[in-house]
DRENPA-3360 file (N, C-alpha, C; in nm, 2 decimals, always signed):
BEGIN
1 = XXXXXXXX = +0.08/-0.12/+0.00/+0.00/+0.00/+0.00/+0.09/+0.12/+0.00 ~ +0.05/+0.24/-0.09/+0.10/+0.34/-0.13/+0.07/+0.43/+0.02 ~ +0.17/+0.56/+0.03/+0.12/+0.60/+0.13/+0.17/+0.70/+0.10 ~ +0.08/+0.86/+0.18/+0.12/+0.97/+0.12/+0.24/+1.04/+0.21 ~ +0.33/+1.15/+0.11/+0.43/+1.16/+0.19/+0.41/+1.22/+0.34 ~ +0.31/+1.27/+0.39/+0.25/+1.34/+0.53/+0.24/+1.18/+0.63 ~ +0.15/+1.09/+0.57/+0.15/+0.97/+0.62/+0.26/+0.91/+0.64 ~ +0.36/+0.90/+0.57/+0.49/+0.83/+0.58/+0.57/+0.90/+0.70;
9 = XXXXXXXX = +0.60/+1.04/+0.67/+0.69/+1.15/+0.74/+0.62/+1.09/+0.91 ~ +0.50/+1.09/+0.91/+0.42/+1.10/+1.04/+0.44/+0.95/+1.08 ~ +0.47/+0.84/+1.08/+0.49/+0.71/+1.08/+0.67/+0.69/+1.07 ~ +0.76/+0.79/+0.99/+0.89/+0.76/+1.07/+0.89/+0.84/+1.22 ~ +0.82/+0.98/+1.18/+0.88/+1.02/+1.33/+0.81/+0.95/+1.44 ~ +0.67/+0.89/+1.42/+0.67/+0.75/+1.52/+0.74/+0.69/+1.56 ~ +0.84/+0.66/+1.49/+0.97/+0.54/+1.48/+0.95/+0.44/+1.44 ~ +0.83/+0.42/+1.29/+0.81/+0.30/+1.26/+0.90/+0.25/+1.17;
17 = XXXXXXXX = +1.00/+0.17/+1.19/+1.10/+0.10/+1.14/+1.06/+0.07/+0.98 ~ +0.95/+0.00/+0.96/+0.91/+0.01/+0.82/+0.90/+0.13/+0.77 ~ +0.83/+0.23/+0.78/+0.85/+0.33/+0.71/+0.95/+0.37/+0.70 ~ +1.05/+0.40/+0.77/+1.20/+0.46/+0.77/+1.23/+0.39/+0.64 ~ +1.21/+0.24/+0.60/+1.28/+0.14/+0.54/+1.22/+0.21/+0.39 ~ +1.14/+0.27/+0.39/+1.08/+0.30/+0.24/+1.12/+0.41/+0.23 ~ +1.14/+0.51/+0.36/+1.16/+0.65/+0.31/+1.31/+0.63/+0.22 ~ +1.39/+0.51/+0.35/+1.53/+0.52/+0.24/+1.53/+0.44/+0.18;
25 = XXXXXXXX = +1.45/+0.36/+0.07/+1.48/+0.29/-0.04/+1.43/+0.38/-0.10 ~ +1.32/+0.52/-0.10/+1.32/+0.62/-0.20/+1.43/+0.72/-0.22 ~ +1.49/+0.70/-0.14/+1.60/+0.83/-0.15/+1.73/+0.78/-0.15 ~ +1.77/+0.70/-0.10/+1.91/+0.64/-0.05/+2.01/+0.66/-0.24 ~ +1.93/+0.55/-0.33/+2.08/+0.54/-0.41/+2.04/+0.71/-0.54 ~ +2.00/+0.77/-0.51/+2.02/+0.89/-0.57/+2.12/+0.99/-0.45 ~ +2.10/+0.97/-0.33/+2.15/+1.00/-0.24/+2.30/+0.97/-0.28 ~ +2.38/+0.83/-0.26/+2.42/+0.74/-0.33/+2.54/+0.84/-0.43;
33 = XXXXXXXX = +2.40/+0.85/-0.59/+2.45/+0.87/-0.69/+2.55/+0.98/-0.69 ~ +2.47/+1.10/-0.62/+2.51/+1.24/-0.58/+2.63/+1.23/-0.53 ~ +2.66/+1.15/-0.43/+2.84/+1.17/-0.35/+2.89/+1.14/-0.45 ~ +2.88/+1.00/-0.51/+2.98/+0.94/-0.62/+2.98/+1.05/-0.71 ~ +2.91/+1.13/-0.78/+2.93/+1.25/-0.88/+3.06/+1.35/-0.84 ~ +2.96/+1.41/-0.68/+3.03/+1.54/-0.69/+3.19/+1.50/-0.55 ~ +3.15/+1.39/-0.46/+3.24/+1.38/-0.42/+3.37/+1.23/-0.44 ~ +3.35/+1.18/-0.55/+3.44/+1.06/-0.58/+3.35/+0.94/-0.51;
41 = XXXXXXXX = +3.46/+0.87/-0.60/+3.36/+0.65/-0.54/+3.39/+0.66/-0.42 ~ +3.53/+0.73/-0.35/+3.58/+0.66/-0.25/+3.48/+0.72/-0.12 ~ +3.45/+0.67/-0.01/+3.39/+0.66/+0.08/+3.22/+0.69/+0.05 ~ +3.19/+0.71/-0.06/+3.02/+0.79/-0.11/+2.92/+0.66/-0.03 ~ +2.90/+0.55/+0.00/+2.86/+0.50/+0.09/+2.85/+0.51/+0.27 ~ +3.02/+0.57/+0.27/+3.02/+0.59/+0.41/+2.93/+0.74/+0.45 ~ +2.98/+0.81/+0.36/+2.90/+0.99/+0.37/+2.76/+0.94/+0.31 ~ +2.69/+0.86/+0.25/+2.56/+0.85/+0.28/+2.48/+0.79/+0.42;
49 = XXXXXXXX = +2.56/+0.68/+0.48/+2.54/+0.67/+0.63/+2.52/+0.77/+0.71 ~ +2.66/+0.84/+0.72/+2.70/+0.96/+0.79/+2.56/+1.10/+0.79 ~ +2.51/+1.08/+0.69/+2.42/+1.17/+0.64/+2.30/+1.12/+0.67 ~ +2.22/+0.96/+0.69/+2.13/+0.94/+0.73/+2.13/+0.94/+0.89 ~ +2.24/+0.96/+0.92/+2.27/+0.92/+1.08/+2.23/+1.09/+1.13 ~ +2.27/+1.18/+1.03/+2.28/+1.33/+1.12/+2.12/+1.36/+1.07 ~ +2.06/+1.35/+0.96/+1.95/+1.37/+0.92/+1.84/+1.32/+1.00 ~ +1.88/+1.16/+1.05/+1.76/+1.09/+1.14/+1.74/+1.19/+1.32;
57 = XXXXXXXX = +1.85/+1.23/+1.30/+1.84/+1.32/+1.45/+1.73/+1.46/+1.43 ~ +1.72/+1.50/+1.32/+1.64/+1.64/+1.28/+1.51/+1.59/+1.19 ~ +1.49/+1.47/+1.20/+1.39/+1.40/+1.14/+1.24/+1.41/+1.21 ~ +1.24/+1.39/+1.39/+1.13/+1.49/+1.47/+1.09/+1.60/+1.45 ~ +1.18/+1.71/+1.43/+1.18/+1.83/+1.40/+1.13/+1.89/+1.28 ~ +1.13/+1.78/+1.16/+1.14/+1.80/+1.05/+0.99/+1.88/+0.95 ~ +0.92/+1.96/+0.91/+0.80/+1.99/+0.86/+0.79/+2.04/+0.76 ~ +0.75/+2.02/+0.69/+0.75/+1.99/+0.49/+0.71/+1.86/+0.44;
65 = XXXXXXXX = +0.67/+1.93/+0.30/+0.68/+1.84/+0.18/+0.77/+1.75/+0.13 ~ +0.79/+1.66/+0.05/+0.90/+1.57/+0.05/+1.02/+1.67/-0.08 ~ +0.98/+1.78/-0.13/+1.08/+1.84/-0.19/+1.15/+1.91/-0.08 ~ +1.10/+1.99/+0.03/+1.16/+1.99/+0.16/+1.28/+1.89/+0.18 ~ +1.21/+1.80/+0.22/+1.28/+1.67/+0.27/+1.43/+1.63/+0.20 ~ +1.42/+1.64/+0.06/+1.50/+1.58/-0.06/+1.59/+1.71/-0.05 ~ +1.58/+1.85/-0.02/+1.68/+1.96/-0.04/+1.70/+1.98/+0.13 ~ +1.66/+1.91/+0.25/+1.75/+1.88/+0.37/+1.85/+1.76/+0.32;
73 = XXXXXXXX = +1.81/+1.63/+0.29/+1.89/+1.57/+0.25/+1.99/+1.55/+0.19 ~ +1.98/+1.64/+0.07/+2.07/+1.68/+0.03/+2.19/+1.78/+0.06 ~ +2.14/+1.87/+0.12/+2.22/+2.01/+0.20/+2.32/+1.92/+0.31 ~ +2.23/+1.84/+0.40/+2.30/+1.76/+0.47/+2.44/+1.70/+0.43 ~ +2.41/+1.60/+0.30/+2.49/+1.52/+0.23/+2.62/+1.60/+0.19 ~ +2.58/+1.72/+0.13/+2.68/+1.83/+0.09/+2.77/+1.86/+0.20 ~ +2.73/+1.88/+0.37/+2.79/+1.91/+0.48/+2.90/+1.84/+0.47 ~ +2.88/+1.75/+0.45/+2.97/+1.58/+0.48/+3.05/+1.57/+0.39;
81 = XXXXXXXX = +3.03/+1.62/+0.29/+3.15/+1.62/+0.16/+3.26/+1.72/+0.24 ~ +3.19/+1.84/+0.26/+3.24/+1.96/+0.29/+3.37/+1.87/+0.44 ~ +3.29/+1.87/+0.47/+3.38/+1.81/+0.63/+3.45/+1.70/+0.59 ~ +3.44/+1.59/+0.48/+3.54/+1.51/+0.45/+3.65/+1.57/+0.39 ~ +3.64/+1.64/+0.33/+3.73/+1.72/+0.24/+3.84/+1.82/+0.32 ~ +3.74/+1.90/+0.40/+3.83/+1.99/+0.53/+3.95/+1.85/+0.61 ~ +3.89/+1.73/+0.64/+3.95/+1.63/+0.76/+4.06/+1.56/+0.66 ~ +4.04/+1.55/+0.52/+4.16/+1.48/+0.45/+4.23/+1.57/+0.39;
89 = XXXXXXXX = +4.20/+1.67/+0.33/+4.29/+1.78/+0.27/+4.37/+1.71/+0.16 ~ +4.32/+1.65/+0.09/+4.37/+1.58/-0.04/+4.23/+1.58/-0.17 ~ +4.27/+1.53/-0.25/+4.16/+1.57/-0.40/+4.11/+1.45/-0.37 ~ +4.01/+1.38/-0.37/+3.93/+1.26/-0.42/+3.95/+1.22/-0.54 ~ +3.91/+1.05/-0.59/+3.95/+1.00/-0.68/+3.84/+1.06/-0.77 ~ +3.83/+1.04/-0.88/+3.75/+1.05/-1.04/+3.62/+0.96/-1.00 ~ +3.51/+1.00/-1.02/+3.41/+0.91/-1.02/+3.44/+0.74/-1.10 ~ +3.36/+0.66/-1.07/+3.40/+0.52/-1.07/+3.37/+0.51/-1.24;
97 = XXXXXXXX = +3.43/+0.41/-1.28/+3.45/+0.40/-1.43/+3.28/+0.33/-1.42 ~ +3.25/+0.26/-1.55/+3.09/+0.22/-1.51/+3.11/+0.08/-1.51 ~ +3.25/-0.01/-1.53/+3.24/-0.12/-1.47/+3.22/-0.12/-1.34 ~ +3.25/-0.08/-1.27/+3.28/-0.06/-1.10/+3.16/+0.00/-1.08 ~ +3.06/+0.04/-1.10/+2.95/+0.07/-1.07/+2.84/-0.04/-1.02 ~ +2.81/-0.02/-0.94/+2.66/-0.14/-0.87/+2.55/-0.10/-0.94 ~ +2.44/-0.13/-0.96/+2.27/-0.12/-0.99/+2.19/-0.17/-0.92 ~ +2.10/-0.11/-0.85/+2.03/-0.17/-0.79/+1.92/-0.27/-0.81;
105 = XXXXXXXX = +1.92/-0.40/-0.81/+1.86/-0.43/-0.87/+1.69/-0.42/-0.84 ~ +1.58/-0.42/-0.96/+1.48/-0.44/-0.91/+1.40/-0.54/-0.99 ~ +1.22/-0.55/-0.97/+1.19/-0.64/-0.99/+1.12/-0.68/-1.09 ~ +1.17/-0.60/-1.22/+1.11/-0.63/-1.34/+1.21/-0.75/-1.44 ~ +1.17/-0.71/-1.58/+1.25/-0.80/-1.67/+1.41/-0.81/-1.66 ~ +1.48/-0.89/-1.59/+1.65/-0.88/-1.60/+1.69/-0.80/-1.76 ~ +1.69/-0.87/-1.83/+1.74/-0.81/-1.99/+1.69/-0.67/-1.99 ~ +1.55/-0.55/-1.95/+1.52/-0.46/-1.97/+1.60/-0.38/-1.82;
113 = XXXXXXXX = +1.66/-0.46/-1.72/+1.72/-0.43/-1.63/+1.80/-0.35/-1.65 ~ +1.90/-0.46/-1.71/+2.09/-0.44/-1.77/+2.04/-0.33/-1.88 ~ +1.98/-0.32/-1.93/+2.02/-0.20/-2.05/+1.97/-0.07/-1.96 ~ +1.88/-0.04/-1.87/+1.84/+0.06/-1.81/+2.02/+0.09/-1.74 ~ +2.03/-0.04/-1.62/+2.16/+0.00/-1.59/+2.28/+0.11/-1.65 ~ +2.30/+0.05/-1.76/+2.36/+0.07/-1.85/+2.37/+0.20/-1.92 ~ +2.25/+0.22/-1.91/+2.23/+0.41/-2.00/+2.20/+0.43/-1.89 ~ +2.18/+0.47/-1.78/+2.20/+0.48/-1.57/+2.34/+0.54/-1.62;
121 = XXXXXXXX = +2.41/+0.42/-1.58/+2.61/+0.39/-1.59/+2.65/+0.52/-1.63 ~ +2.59/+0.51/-1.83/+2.67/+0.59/-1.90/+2.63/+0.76/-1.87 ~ +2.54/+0.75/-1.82/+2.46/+0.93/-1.82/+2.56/+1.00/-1.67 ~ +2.54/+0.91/-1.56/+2.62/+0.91/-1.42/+2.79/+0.97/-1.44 ~ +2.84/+0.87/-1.58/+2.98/+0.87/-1.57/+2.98/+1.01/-1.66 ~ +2.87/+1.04/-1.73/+2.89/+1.18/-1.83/+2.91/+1.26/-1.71 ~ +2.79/+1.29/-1.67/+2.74/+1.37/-1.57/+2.88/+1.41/-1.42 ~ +2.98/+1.29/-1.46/+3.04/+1.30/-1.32/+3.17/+1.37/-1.42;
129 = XXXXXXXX = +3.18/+1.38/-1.55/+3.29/+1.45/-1.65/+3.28/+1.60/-1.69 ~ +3.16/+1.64/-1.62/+3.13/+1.79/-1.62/+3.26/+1.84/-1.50 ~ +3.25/+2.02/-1.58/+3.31/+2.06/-1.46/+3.27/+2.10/-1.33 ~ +3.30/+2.09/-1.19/+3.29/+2.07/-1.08/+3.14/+2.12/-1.06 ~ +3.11/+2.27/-1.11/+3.01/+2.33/-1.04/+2.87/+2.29/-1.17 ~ +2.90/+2.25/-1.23/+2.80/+2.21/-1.36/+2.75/+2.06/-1.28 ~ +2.82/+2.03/-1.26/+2.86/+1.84/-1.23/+2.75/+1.83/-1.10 ~ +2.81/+1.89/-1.02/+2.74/+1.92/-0.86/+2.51/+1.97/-0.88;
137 = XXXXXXXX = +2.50/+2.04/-0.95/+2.38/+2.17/-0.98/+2.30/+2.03/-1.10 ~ +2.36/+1.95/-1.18/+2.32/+1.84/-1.26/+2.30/+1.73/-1.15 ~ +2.39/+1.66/-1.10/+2.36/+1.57/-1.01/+2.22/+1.59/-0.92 ~ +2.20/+1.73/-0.86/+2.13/+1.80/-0.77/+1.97/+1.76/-0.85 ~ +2.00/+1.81/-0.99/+1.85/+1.85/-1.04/+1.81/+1.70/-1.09 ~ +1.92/+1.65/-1.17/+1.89/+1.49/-1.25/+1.86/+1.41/-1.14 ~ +1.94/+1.38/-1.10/+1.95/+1.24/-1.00/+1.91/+1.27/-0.86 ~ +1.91/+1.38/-0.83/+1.82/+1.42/-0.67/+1.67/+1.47/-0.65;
145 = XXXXXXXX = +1.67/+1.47/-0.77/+1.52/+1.54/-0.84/+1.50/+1.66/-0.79 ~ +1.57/+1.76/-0.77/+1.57/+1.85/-0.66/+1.53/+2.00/-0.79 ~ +1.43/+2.09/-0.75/+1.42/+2.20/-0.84/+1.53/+2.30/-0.82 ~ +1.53/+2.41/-0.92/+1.61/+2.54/-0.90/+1.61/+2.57/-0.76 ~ +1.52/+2.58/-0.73/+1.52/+2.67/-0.60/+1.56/+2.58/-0.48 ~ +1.53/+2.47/-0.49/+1.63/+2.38/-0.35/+1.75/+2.37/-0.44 ~ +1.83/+2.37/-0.54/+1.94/+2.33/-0.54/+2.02/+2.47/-0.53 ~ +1.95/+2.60/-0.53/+2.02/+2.72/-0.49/+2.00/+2.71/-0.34;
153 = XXXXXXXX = +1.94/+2.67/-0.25/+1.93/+2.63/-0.15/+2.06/+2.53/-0.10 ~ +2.06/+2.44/-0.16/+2.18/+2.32/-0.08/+2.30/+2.36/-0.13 ~ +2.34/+2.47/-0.24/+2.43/+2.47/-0.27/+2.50/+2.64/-0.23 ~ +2.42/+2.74/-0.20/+2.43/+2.83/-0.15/+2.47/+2.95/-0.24 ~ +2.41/+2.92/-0.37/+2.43/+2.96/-0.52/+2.31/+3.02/-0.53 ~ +2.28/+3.20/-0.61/+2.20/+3.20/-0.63/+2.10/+3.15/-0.77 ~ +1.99/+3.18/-0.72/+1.86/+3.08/-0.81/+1.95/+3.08/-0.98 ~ +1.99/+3.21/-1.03/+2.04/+3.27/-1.17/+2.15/+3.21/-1.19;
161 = XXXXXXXX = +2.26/+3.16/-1.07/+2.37/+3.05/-1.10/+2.37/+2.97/-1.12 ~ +2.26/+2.92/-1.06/+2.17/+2.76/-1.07/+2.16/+2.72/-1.24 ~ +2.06/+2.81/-1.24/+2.00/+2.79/-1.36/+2.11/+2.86/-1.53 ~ +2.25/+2.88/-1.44/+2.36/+2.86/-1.57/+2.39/+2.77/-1.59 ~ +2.43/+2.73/-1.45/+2.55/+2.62/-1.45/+2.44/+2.50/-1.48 ~ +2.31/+2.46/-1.49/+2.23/+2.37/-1.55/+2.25/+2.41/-1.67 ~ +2.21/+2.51/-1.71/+2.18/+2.49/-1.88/+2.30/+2.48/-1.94 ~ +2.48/+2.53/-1.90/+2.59/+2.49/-1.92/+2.61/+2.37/-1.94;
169 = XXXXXXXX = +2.57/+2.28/-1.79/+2.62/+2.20/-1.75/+2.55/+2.06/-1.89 ~ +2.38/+2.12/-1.93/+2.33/+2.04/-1.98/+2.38/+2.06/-2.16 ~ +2.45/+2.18/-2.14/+2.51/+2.20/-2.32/+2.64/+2.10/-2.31 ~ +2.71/+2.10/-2.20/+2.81/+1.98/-2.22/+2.81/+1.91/-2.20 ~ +2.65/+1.83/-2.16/+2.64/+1.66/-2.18/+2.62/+1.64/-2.31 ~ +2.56/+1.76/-2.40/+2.53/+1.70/-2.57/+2.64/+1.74/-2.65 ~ +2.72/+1.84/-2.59/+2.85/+1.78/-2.68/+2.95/+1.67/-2.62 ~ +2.93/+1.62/-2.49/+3.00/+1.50/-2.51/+2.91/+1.38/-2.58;
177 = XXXXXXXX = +2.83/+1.41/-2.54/+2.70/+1.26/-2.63/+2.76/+1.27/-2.76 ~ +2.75/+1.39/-2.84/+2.82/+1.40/-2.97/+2.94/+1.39/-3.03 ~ +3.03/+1.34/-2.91/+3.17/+1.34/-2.90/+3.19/+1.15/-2.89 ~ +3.07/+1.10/-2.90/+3.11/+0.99/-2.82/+3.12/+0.95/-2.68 ~ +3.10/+1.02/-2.59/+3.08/+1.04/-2.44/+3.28/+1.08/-2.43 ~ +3.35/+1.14/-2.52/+3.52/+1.11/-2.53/+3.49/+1.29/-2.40 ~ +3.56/+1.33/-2.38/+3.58/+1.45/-2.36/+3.74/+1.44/-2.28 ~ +3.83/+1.56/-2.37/+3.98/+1.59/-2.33/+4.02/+1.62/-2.19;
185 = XXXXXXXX = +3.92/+1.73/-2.10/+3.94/+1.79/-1.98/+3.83/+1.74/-1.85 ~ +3.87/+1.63/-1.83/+3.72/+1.61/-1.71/+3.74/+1.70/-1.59 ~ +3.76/+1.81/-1.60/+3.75/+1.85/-1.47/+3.81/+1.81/-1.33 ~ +3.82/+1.86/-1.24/+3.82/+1.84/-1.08/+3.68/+1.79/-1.01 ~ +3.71/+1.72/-0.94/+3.63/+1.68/-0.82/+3.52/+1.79/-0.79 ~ +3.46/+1.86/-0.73/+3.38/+1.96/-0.65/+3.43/+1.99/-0.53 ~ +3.46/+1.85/-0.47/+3.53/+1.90/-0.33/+3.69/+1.86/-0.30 ~ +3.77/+1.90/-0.25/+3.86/+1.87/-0.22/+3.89/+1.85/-0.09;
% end
């Protein structure tokens, strides 16, 4: 049974274990996607923990809609890049090639699976060859589902930079698509 996001929100801060378990199988691997984008493969599992662990504490407190919800979560997620980066003081690796990539799997046709995966993979690895602030504002809006105005929210950019570094960001996914996904300069990381 479907449940609305007021019903669900109202049933974790009960502490119902089930619901918690749906809020993050809706959010978790875009969650996921986003570290691996803007902050490298290496630890983007651990800073999504780290991020459900600080999030679950302001989760009582919490009051909004689930685009609310998706641009705390996110803002959060961002913190933790931020603070990984200040505690190691080194560059992070390059997002993961798309062998090295997992898919989650789910419960339709395997064969219509793998090819989803697959154009998933290749859009993720485009997406992660943008430059830093294009790369970050795309991940935000594609893969977090997050609008203009929360991603000028989690990223502390106004609404007008937002909406550059998207439409930049989305002019240099179609010249690498037209390049063959090849591109000479992949950029830096976002965080260091």
């Amino acid at each position: 049974m479907e449940h609305t996001w007021a019903q669900l929100l109202g049933r974790v801060q009960a502490g119902d274990e089930h619901a918690f378990t749906c809020l993050w199988r809706r959010h978790h691997p875009s969650l996921v996607r986003y570290l691996e984008i803007v902050g490298g493969p290496n630890g983007a599992e651990d800073l999504a923990a780290e991020t459900w662990i600080s999030l679950v504490r302001s989760l009582p407190r919490f009051r909004g809609g689930e685009a609310g919800f998706k641009a705390l979560l996110f803002t959060t997620a961002r913190s933790r890049l931020v603070d990984q980066a200040r505690r190691a003081r080194v560059r992070p690796l390059s997002a993961r090639s798309l062998d090295e990539r997992d898919e989650r799997p789910t419960a339709d046709d395997p064969g219509a699976r793998v090819e989803r995966a697959e154009a998933t993979q290749a859009a993720l690895d485009l997406i992660a060859r943008l430059p830093p602030a294009q790369a970050e504002v795309v991940a935000l809006r594609v893969v977090g589902g997050l609008g203009n105005a929360e991603v000028a929210a989690v990223t502390g950019k106004a609404s007008g930079a937002v909406r550059v570094a998207y439409s930049r960001g989305l002019d240099t996914l179609a010249e690498l698509v037209g390049q063959g996904g090849h591109v000479t300069d992949p950029g830096e990381p976002a965080f260091r």
